[in-house]
VOGU-3710 file (C-alpha; in Angstrom, 3 decimals, decimal comma):
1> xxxxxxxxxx> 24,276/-88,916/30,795  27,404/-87,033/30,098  29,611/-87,845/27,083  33,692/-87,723/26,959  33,884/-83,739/26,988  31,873/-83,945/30,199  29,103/-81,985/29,349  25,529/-82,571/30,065  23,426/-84,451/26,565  26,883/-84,072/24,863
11> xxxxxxxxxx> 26,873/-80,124/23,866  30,148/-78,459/24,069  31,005/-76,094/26,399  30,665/-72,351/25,136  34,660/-71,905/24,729  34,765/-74,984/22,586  32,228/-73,881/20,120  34,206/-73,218/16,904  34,762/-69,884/14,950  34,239/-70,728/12,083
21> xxxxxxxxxx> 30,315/-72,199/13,278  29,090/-69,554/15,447  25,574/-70,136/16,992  22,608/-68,352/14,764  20,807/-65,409/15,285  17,949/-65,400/17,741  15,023/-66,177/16,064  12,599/-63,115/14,688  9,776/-62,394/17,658  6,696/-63,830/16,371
31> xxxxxxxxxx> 3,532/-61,671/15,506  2,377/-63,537/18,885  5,212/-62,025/20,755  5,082/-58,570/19,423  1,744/-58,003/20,211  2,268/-59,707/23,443  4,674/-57,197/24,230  2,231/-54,425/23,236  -0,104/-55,883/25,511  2,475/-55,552/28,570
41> xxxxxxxxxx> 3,371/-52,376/27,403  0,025/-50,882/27,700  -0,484/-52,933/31,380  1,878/-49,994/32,412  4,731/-50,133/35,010  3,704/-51,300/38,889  1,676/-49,178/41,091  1,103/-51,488/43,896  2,820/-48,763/46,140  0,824/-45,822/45,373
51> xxxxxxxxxx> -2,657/-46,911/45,365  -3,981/-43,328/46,486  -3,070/-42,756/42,853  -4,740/-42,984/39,524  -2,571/-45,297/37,270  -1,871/-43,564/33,757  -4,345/-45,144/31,487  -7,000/-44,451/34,092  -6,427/-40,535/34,183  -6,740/-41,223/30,532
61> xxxxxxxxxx> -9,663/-42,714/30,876  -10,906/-39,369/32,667  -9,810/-37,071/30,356  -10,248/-38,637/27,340  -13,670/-39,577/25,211  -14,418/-42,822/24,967  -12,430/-44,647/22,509  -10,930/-42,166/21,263  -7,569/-42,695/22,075  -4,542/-43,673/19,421
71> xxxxxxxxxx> -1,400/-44,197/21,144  2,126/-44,097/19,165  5,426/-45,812/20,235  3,787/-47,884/22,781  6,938/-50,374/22,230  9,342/-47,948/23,349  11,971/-49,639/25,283  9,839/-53,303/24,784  13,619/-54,752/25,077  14,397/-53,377/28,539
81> xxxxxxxxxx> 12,999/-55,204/31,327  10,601/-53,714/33,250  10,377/-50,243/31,171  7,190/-50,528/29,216  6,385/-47,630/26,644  9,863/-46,036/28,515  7,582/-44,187/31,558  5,412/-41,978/29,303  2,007/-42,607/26,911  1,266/-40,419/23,764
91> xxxxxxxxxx> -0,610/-40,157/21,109  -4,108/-38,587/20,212  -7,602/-38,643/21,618  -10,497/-36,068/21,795  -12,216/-34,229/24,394  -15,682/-33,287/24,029  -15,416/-34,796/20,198  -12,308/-32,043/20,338  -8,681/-33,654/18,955  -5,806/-33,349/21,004
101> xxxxxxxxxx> -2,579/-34,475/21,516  -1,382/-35,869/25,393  1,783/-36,948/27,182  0,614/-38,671/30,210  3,830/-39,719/32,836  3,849/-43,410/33,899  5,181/-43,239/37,652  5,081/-47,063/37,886  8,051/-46,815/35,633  11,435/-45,671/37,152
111> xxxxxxxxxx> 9,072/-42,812/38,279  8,186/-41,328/35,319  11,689/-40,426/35,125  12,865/-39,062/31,351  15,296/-40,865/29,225  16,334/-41,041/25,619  13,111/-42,961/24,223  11,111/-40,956/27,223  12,180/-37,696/25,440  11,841/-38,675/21,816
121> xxxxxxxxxx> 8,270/-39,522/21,970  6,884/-36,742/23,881  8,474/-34,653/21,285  7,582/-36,599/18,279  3,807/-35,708/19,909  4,822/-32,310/20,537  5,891/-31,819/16,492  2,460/-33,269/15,545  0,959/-30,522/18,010  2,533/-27,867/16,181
131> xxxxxxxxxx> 2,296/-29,171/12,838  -1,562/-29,876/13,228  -2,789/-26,945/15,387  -3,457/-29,286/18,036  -3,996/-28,464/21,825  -2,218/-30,342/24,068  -2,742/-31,955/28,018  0,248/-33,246/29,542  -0,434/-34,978/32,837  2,799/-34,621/34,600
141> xxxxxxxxxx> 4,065/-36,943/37,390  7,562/-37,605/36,807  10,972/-37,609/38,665  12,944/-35,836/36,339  15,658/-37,244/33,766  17,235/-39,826/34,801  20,916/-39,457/35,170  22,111/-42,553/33,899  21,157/-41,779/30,285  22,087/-37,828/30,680
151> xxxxxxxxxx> 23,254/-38,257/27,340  20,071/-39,552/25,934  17,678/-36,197/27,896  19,960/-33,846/28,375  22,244/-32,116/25,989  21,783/-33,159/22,566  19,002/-31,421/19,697  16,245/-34,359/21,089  16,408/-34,045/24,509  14,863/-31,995/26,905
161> xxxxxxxxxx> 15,690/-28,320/25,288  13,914/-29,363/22,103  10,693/-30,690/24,344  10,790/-26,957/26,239  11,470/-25,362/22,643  7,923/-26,651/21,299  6,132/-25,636/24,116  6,876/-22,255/23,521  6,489/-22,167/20,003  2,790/-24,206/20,700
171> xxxxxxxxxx> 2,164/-21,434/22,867  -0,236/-18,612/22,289  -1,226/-20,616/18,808  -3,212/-23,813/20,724  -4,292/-24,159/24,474  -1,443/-26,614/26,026  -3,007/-27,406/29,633  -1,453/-29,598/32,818  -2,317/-32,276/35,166  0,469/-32,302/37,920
181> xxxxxxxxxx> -0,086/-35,577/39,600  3,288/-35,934/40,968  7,050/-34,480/41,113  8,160/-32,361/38,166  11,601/-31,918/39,169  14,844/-30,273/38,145  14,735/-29,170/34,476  11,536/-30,938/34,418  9,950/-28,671/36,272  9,835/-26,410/33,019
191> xxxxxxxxxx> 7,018/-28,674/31,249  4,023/-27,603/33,781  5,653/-23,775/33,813  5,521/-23,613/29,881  1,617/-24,482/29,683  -1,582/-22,038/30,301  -3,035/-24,074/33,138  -1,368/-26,124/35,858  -4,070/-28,285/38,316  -2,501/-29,544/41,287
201> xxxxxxxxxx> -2,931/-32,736/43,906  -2,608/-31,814/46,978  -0,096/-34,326/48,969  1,188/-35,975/45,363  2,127/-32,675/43,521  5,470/-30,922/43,118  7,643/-28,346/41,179  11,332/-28,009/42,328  13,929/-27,145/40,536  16,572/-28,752/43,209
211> xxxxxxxxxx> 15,453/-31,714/45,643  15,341/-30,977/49,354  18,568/-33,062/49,639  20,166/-31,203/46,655  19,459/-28,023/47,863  20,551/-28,920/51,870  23,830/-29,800/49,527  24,043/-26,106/48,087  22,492/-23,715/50,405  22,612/-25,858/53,714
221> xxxxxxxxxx> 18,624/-25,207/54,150  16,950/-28,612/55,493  13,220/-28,663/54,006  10,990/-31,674/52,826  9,494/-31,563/48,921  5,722/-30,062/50,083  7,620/-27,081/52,032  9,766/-26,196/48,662  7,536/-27,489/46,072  4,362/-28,442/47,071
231> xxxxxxxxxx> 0,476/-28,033/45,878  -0,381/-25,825/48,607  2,856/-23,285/48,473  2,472/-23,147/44,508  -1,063/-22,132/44,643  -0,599/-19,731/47,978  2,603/-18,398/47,768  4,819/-18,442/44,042  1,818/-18,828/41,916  3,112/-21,240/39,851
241> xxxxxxxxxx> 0,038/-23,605/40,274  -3,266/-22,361/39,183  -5,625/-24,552/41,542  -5,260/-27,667/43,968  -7,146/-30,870/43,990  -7,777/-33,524/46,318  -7,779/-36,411/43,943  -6,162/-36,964/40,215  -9,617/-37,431/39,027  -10,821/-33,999/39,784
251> xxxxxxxxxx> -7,584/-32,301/38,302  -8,813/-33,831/35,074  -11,982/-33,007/35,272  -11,418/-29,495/35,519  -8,602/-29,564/32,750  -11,729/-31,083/30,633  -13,810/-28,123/32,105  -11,529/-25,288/31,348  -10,894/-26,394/27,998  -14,267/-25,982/26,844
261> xxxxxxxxxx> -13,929/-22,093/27,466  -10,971/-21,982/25,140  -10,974/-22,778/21,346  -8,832/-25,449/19,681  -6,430/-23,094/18,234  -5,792/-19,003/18,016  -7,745/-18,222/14,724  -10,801/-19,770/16,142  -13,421/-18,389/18,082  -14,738/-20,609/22,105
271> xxxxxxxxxx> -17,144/-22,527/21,360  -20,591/-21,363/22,929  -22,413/-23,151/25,301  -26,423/-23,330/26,584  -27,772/-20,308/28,445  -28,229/-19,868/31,898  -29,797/-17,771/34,050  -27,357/-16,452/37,218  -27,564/-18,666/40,565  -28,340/-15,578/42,669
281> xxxxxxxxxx> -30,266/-12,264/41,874  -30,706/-9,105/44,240  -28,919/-5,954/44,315  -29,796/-4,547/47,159  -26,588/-3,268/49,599  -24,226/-5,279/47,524  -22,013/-2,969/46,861  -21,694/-0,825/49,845  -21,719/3,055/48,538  -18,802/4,116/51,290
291> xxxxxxxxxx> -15,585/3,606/49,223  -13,900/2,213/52,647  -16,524/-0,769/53,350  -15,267/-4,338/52,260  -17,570/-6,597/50,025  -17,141/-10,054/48,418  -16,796/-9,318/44,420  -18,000/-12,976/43,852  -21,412/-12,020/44,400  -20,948/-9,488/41,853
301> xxxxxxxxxx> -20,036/-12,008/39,580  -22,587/-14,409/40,963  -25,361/-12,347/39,275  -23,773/-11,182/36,181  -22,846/-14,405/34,853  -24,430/-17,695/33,627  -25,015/-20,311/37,127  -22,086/-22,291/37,500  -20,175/-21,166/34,922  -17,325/-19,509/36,598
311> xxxxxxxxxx> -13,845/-20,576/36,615  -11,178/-18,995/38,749  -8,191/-19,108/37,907  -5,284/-19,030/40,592  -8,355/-18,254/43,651  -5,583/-18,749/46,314  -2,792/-16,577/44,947  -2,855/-12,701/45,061  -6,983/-12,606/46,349  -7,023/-8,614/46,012
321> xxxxxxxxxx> -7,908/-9,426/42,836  -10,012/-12,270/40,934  -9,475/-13,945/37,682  -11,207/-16,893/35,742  -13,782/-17,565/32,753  -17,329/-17,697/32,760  -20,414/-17,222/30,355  -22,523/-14,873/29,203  -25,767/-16,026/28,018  -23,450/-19,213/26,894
331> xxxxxxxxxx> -20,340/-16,606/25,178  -17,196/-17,129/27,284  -15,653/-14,492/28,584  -12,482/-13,758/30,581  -13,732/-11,434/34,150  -11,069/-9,691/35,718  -12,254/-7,642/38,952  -10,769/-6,147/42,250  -11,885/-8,137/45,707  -12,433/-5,126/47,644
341> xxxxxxxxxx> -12,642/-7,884/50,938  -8,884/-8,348/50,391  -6,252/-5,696/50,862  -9,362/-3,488/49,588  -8,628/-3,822/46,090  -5,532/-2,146/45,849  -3,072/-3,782/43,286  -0,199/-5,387/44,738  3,078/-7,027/42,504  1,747/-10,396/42,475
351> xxxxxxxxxx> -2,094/-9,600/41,662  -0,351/-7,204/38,441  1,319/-10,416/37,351  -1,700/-12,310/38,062  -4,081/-10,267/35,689  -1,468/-9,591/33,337  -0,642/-13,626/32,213  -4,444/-14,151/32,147  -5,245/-11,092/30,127  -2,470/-12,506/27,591
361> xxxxxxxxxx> -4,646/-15,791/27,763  -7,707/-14,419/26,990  -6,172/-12,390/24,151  -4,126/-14,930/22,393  -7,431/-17,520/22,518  -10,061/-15,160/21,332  -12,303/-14,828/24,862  -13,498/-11,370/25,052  -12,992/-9,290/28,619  -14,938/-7,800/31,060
371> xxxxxxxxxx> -13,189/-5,930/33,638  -14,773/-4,715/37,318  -13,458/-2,144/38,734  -13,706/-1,307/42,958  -9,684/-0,337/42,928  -7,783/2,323/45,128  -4,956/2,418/42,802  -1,207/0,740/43,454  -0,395/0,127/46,628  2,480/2,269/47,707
381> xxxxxxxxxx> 4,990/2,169/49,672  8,938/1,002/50,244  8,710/-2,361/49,993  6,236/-2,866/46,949  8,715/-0,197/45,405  11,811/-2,395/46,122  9,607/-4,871/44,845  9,035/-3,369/41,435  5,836/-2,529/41,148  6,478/0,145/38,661
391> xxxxxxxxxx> 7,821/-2,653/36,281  4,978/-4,567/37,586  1,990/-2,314/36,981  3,513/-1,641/33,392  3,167/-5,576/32,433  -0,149/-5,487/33,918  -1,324/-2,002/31,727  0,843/-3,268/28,868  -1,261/-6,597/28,225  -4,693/-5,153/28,814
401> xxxxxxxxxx> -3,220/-1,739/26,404  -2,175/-4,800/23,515  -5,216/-6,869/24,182  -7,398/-6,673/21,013  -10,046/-8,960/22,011  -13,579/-7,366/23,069  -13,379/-5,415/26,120  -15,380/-3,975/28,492  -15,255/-1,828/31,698  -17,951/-1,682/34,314
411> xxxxxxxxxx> -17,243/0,823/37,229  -18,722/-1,143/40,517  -17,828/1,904/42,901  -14,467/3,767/42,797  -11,811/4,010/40,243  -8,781/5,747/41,552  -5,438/6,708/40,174  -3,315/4,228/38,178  -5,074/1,732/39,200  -8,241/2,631/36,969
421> xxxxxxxxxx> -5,657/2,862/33,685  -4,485/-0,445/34,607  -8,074/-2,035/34,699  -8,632/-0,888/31,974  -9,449/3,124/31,577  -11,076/4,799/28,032  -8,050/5,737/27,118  -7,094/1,684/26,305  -10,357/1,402/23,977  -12,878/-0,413/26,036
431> xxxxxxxxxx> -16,066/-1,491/23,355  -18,087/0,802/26,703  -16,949/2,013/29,705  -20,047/1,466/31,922  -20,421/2,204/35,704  -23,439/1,782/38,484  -25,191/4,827/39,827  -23,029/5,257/42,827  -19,489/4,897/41,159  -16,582/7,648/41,045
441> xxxxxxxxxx> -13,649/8,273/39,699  -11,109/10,469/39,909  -7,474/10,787/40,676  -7,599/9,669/44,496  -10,731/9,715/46,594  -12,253/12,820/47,445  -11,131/13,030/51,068  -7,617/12,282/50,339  -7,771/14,673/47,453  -8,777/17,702/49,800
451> xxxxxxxxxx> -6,099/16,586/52,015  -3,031/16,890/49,183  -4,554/20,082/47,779  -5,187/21,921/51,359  -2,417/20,406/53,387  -1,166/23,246/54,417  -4,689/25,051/55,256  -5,911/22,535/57,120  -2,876/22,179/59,598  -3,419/26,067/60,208
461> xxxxxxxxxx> -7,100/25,361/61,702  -6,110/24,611/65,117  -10,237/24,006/66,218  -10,988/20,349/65,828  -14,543/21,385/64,743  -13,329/24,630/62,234  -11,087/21,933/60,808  -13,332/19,285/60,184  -16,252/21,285/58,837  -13,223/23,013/56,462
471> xxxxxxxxxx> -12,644/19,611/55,283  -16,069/18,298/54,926  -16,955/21,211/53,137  -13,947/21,040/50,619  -14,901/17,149/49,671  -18,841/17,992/49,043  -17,318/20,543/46,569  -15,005/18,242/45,145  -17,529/15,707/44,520  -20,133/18,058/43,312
481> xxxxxxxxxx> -17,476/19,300/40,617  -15,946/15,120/39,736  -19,046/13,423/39,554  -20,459/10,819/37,484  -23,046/13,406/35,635  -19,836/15,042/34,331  -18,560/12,156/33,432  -21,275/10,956/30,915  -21,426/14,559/29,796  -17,757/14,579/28,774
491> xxxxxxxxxx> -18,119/10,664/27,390  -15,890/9,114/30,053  -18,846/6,488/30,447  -20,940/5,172/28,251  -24,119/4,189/30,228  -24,825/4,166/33,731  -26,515/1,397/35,020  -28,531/0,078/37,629  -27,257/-3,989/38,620  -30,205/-4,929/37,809
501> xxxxxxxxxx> -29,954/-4,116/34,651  -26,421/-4,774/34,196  -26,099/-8,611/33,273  -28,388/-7,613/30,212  -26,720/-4,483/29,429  -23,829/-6,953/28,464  -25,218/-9,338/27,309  -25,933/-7,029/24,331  -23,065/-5,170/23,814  -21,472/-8,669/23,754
511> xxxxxxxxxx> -23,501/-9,751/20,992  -23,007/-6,601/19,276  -19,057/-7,407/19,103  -20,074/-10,485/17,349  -17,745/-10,984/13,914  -14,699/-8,402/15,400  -11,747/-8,763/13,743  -7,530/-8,387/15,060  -5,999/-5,600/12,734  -4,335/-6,641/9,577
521> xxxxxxxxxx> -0,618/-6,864/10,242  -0,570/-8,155/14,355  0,263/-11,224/15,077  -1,138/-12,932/18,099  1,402/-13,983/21,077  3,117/-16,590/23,542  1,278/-16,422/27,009  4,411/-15,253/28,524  4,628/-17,128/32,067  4,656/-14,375/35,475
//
C-alpha cells in the first residue's frame, strides 16, 4: 500500500522528517550483544588463506598454561567491521605456573597491521610489564602500521615510539622474548630487535625495514622479502634472528624452553632444574693436542653438561664460536667456547658481537658463565681491520670485564694473544681459571713466537736442514720455559684437570658460588642489541 506522500506503509521520506522531531538514539547494545561481540572478537580475523599457519589463539594455546590466560581490551575496535580486538591479543597468562605478559599479532586482521587501538593496547600491556616486573613474549606477525591511521601509530606520545620506549626500559630488568611468525616490517621491525630472543619460521618470517618494492623505489635493487628479510638470511648472515623453525609450534616451544633458563626478573636467581647425567662420556683424542688440528667443541660440551640441556643461541651465525645455556647438575649456566672446526677459533667481528650481547644476557639475568677456551687470538688482517675489529674486540672484552655474575675459565688447549683476555683471562676475575693437561698459553704459539723473535736468524741459515733444526730447537726451549707447570706455579691457573674429571670439578666450584652477591652501588643493564 502506499499512502498520498508515496511512500511505502506511509513513513515519510528521510528529507521530510521534521527538525524539531529528530529520530532517537540507537538503542543501548544489550548484555546479549556485548558479549556476542566478545565472542566474535575472540573468533579472531580470517585465516582461511594461510592454513600452513597457526591462528593466534592457537600459538597461545602453545605457549601458554592451561587456563591461564586473561585477555584485556578484547573489544577493541568491536564497532569496525571486520577488525576484531584491532589485529593484536594481550593480556596475562603463565608459563610453567610463571606470570607473564604477551602481545600476540592477529594476521587474519588487516595483517596484523598496527593502528591507533593496535598500538594502545600493546602498550597498556607493556606499562603493566614494567610496572609489575613481568617478562614478556610477543609473537610477532604483523605488516607494519597501517598508513591510513599514521596519525593514530605513528607520531604522537602513544604510538609506536612509546611501544619501542618500554622495551628498552623492560630490558635488562625482565626477560622480553619473540615469536616471529610473520613480517615485522618498517618501523615494526624494531619490536623483535628490542627483545633477548628472536625464533624464526622459516618461509613465514621477516624483518625489513623497507619492502622489496619500497626499496626497488629508493635504491633500484629488485629482491623478494626472504632475500632481504628472511628466516634463513637473519639467522646466517645479519644475525638478527637467533634460531629458525619449521613450524610456529616449535618457535613456541623453544621460547617456553629458553625461558626456563632465565628468571622472571633481574634480582632473582634461574630457577634450578633435575640433574642429569651428560649424554656422552669419553675423553679419549677429543681434543687433539696439535694446536693446528680441528675438533667439534660440542662434544666438549656434550660431556660437561647435563643431557639435553643445551641451548644455542644464534648456532648458524658467526660458528667460530658457540653460545647458548645449559645445566650443571640442574644450575643454568651461560657456555661460551671457541669451535676450533670453524675458522679455527679465531675471533672474527661478528662472533665478538655474538659473545658480547649474550654475555650481557647472562649478566643482566643472573646465569653464571663458563667460558672454553681453544682460541688463536683476533683474526688479523685488512679487511677485519676496515671492519673494526678493534672496536669490536673491545665490546666483546668490555662485557665479559663488567660481567659480575660467576665466572669461570677452562683452558681446552691453547690460549693465544688477545684472544685469551677477551675469553676471559685472570686478569678479568674468573671464580678459577682451570685448564686440561695439554693446554698452553702464551702470547702467540710457540712456532710463530720463534719466528717473530729470530726472524732475522733464521733467514741467514741458508741449509734447509740447519734451519729447521735451528727452529725446532728454539720452540722446545720456548715451551720448556712457557709451560703450564709455570703457570700453576705463578697462579695463572688454578687447577689442572684431566676431562674426566672436569664436569665435577665444576660442578663444585659452582656450588661454592652459591649466595654471590653484585657490589653495592652497580646497577644491572639493558642487553644492548649487536
Amino acid at each position: 500500500m502506499t499512502d498520498t506522500t508515496g511512500t511505502a506503509n506511509g513513513a515519510r521520506p528521510p528529507w521530510e522528517v521534521s527538525a524539531a522531531h529528530p529520530p532517537g538514539p540507537p538503542a543501548p547494545p544489550s548484555g546479549g550483544d556485548v558479549l556476542a561481540a566478545a565472542d566474535r572478537a575472540r573468533l579472531g580475523g580470517d585465516t582461511s588463506r594461510w592454513p600452513e599457519k597457526l591462528p593466534v589463539r592457537r600459538r597461545l594455546d602453545v605457549l601458554l598454561d592451561p587456563g591461564s590466560f586473561i585477555e584485556d581490551g578484547v573489544l577493541a575496535a568491536a564497532n569496525d567491521d571486520g577488525m576484531p580486538g584491532d589485529g593484536v591479543v594481550t593480556g596475562v597468562g603463565t608459563v610453567d605456573g610463571r606470570p607473564v605478559a604477551v602481545i600476540a599479532h592477529d594476521f587474519g586482521v588487516k595483517a596484523g597491521s598496527w593502528g591507533e587501538r593496535t598500538c594502545e593496547k600493546q602498550i597498556r600491556i607493556l606499562e603493566r610489564a614494567d610496572r609489575d616486573l613481568l617478562p614478556v613474549f610477543y609473537l610477532v606477525d604483523s605488516a607494519g602500521g597501517r598508513l591510513t591511521e599514521q596519525m593514530g601509530f605513528f607520531p604522537g606520545r602513544r604510538g609506536a615510539s612509546r611501544i619501542f620506549h618500554l622495551q628498552v626500559a623492560l630490558s635488562g630488568r625482565v626477560p622480553q622474548i619473540c615469536c616471529l611468525h610473520g613480517p615485522s616490517a618498517a618501523g615494526g621491525a624494531y619490536m623483535p630487535a628490542f627483545t633477548d630472543w628472536v625464533g624464526m619460521v622459516d618461509g613465514q618470517a621477516s624483518m625489513y625495514l623497507a619492502s622489496p618494492r619500497v626499496a626497488e623505489k629508493v635504491t633500484g635493487e629488485r629482491t623478494t622479502a626472504e632475500e632481504m628479510g628472511g628466516a634463513r638470511m637473519h639467522a646466517e648472515v645479519s644475525g638478527c634472528g637467533d634460531a629458525v623453525f619449521d613450524e610456529d609450534w616449535q618457535a613456541v616451544a623453544a621460547a617456553r624452553l629458553l625461558f626456563s633458563y632465565l628468571p622472571s626478573r633481574f634480582d632473582e636467581t634461574p630457577p634450578a632444574a633435575e640433574p642429569r647425567e651428560p649424554e656422552a662420556s669419553g675423553w679419549d683424542g677429543l681434543v687433539p693436542e696439535d694446536p693446528t688440528v680441528g675438533y667439534d667443541v660440542l662434544a666438549v660440551i656434550d660431556r660437561l653438561v647435563d643431557g639435553g640441556s643445551f641451548f644455542e643461541i644464534k648456532p648458524d651465525w658467526a660458528q667460530e664460536i658457540v653460545v647458548g645455556f645449559a645445566r650443571l647438575e640442574g644450575r643454568a649456566v651461560g657456555l661460551v667456547a671457541n669451535q676450533p672446526r670453524v675458522r679455527s677459533g679465531a675471533i672474527h667481528v661478528d662472533s665478538a658481537d655474538k659473545a658480547t650481547r649474550f654475555i650481557a644476557l647472562c649478566d643482566a639475568f643472573d646465569v653464571p658463565l663458563v667460558f672454553l677456551q681453544d682460541v688463536p687470538g683476533f683474526m688479523v688482517g685488512v679487511a677485519v681491520e676496515r671492519q673494526g675489529i678493534i672496536r669490536h674486540g673491545a665490546k666483546m672484552i668490555a662485557a665479559m670485564s663488567s660481567a659480575e655474575v660467576p665466572k669461570f675459565t677452562v683452558v681446552l688447549r691453547k690460549a693465544y694473544a688477545a684472544g685469551y683476555y677477551a675469553m676471559c683471562a685472570p686478569g678479568f676475575e674468573p671464580r678459577a681459571t682451570l685448564a686440561l693437561p695439554s693446554a698452553f698459553i702464551g702470547a702467540m704459539g710457540p712456532e710463530a713466537s720463534v719466528n717473530a723473535v729470530y726472524a732475522g736468524k733464521i733467514a741467514a741459515i741458508e741449509d734447509d736442514d740447519e734451519r729447521a733444526a735451528f727452529v725446532a730447537a728454539r720452540v722446545e726451549e720456548h715451551r720448556a720455559e712457557v709451560n703450564l707447570l709455570r703457570m700453576g706455579d705463578e697462579l695463572v691457573v688454578d687447577a689442572v684437570v684431566p676431562g674426566e674429571e672436569l664436569r665435577g670439578e665444576l660442578v663444585t666450584r659452582l656450588r661454592h658460588a652459591d649466595g654471590w652477591t653484585r657490589r653495592p652501588g652497580r646497577r644491572h643493564h639493558l642487553v644492548s642489541p649487536v
